[in-house]
N, C-alpha and C positions, 0 to 999 in steps of 0.2 A: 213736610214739603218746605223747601226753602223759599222762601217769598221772593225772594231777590233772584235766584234763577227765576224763576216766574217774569218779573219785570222784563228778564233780557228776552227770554225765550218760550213762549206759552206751551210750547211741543215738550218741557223741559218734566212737568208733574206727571205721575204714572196715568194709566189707567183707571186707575179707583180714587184718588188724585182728582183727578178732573170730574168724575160722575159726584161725588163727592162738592164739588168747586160749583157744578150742577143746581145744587141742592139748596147751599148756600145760596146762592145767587137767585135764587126760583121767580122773585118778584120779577125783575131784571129780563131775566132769559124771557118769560111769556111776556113780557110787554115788547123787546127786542126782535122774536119771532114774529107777531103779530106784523112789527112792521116789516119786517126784510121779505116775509110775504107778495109785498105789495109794491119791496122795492125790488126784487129780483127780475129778471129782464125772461128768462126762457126756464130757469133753475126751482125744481121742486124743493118747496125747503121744507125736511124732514122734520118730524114732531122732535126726532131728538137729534139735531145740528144745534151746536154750541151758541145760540145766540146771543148769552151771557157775555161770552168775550167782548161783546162790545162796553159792558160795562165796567172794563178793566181795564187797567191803566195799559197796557202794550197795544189796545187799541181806540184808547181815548182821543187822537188825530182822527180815526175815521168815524168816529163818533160824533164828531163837534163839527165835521163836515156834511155828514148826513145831515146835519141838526132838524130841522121840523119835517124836513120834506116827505109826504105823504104815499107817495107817487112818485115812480121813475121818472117820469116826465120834469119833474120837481130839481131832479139831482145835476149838477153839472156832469157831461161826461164822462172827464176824468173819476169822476167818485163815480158813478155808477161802473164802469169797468173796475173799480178797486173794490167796490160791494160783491162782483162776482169773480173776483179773484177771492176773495175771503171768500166766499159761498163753496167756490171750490175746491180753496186751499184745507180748509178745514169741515168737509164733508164727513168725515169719518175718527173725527177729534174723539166723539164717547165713542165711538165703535172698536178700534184699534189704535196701537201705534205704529203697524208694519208698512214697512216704506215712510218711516217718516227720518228725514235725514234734512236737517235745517241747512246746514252748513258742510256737503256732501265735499270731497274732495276729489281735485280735479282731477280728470284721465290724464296718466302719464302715456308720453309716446313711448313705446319699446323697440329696442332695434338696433 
């Protein structure tokens, strides 16, 4: 894996790649889990949702904005709606890559 794709784009490492990134990361991910539990708003968060990412640098900003807060209640709004935008962007991070298209290209009008 190229580290530096990685930076730009966390969508960028395969499938085995990332369960792998998983593994690595393991401290990380269960302590990350634990809280996004608690900070999710309606969103079930799966035993295996990539909670790791937060301890990587492409989402080290929303990491340092979550910073202590325990509790939804805790988070400024804006970051709680960007907590479940992550929760749902990346539901299915170790599950698959289909449909994942970062940087999809526009519909052309025909005619």
């Amino acid at each position: 894996m190229d580290t530096y794709d990685f930076l730009t784009d966390p969508r960028t490492p395969t499938l085995s790649e990332r369960r792998e990134m998983r593994e690595q990361f393991a401290r990380e991910h269960d302590t990350w889990l634990r809280r996004l539990r608690e900070l999710a708003e309606e969103h079930a968060v799966d035993d295996d949702f990539p909670a790791f990412l937060l301890a990587t640098q492409p989402f080290e900003d929303l990491a340092r904005r979550i910073g202590r807060a325990a509790t939804r209640a805790e988070l400024a709004t804006e970051v709680a709606d960007e907590v479940d935008w992550f929760l749902q962007a990346f539901a299915d991070y170790l599950r698959t890559q289909d449909g994942e298209d970062a940087f999809p290209e526009p519909r052309r009008l025909t005619g």
